[in-house]
N, C-alpha and C positions, 0 to 999 in steps of 0.2 A: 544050684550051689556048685561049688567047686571044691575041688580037695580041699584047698585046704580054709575048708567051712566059712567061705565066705559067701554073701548072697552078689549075685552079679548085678548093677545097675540094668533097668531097663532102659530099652529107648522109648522115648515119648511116642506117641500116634501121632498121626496126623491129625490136623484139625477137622472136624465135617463141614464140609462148605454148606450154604443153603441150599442147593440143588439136591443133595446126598441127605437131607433130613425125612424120614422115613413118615410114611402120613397114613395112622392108621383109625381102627373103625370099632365096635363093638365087639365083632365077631371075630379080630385080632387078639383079643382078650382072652385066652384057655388057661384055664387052670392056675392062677396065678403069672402066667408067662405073657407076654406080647411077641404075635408072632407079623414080624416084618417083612410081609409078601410084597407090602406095595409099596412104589417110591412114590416120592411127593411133583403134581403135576403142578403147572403154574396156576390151576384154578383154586389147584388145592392149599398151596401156598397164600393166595389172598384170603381165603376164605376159614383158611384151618386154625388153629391156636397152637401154640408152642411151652411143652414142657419142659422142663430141664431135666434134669439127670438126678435121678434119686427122687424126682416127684410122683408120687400115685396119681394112679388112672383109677376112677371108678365110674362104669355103665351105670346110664343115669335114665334109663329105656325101656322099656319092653320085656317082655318073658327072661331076660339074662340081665336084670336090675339089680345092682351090687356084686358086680364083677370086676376084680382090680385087683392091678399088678403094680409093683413098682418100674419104674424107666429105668434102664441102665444105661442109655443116649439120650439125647435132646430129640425132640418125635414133635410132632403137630400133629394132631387129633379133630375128631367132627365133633356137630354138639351135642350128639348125645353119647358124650364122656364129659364126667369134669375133675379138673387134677384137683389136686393137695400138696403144699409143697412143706411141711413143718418145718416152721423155724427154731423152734425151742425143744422140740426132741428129736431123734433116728426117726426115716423113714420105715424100718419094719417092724417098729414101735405099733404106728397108726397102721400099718398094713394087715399086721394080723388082728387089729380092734376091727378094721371095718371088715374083713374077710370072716371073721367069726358070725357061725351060725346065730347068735343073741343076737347081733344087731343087724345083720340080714331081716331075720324075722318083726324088729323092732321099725325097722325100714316098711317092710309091706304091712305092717298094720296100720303105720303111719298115713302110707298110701290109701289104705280101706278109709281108715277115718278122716280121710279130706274129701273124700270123692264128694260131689255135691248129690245130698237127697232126692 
């Protein structure tokens, strides 16, 4: 802000080219946050999938099953993540539904009770 109480325009970003699209993993995933250690390789580019901005990520895997952040960039991801992108509500609407202890727990029962006998 400026004296005299106005808010200053920003300037736009730049666009992320495909090269600069961040390609991350399960283990990217802490605490609600994604952390963007790794850039995206051209293997990983064929092979990865592409979320938009404001889409959940939830771990869809192993011992950290229902692990999920929201994107705050466009990211490519492996398969075992898979986004949500709500159309008809805010993303931290669904964020803290699937991030809540009830349906964590509701998720690995879910898991117990399909396992084949």
């Amino acid at each position: 802000m400026t004296k005299e109480k106005k808010i200053k325009k920003s300037k736009p970003l730049p666009e992320i080219t495909e090269d600069e699209i961040p390609f991350v993993g399960p283990g990217d995933i802490i605490n609600g946050n994604i952390r963007f250690s790794k850039g995206l390789s051209e293997i990983g580019k064929s092979i990865g999938r592409v979320a938009d901005k404001g889409s959940i990520l939830q771990v869809c895997i192993g011992g950290s099953i229902g692990k999920c952040a929201i994107c705050n960039q466009e990211i490519t991801f492996n398969q075992q993540i898979n986004t949500i992108y709500p159309v008809v509500s805010i993303s931290k609407y669904f964020y803290y539904v699937l991030d809540s202890i009830y349906f964590k727990n509701f998720m690995k029962k879910m898991l117990v009770e399909l396992q084949p006998q």
